[in-house]
C-alpha positions as CSV (number, residue, x, y, z in Angstrom):
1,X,-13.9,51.3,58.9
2,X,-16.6,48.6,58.6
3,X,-15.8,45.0,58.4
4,X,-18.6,45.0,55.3
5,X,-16.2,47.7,54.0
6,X,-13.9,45.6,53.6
7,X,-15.6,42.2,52.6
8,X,-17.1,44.1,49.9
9,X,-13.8,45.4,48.6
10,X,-12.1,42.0,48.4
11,X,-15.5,40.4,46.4
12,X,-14.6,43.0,44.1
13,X,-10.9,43.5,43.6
14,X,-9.5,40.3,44.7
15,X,-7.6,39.6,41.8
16,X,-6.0,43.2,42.1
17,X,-5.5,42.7,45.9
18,X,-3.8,39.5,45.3
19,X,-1.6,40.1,42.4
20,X,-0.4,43.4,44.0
21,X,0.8,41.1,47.1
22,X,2.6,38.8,44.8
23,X,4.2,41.8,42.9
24,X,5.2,43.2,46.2
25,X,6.6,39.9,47.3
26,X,8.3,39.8,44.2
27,X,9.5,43.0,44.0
28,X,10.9,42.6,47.6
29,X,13.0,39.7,46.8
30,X,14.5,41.6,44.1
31,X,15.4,43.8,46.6
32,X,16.9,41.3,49.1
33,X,19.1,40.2,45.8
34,X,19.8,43.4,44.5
35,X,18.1,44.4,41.2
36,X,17.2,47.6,40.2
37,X,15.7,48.4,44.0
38,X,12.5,50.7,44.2
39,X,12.0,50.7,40.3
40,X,11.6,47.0,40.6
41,X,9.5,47.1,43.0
42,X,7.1,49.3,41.2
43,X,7.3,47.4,38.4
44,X,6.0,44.3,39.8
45,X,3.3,45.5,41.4
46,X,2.1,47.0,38.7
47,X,2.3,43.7,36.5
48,X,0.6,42.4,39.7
49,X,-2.2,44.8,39.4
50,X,-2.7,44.8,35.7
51,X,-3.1,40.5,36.0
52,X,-5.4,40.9,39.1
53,X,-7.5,43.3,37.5
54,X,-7.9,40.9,35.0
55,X,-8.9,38.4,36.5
56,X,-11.4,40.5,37.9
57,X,-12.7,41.1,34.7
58,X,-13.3,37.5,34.2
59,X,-10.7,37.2,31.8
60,X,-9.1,33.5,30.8
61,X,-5.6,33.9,32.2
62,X,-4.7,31.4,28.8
63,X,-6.2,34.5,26.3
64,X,-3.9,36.9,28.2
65,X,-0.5,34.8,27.8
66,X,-1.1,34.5,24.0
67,X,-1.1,37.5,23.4
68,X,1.7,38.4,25.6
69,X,3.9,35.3,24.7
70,X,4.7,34.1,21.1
71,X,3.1,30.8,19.6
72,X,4.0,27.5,20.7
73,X,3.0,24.0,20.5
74,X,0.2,22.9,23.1
């Protein structure tokens, strides 16, 4: 494959491409401890996917906590 290939896919999914790595990483350390094995694994990159994508929809990364996490004080 071209090296525009895949400049043109990271300009576009960079959020998803990162966050899957950090679910991956995640997931593996689970792993290394223990937990749940491939099921974990899958579950993290998944939450790594959904954040990345996201981000690459421009969305504020504050807006997507409050509405996963219950109100606090800021």
């Amino acid at each position: 494959m071209e090296y525009n290939f895949w400049v043109a896919m990271w300009e576009h999914h960079s959020g998803k491409i990162i966050g899957t790595i950090c679910g991956l990483l995640l997931g593996l350390l689970f792993i290394v401890l223990g937990f749940f094995k491939a099921l974990v694994v899958l579950i993290c990159m998944s939450l790594g996917f959904l954040v990345g994508k996201r981000i690459d929809q421009r969305e504020d990364i504050l807006d997507i906590l409050d509405r996963i996490l219950p109100p606090g004080n800021r």
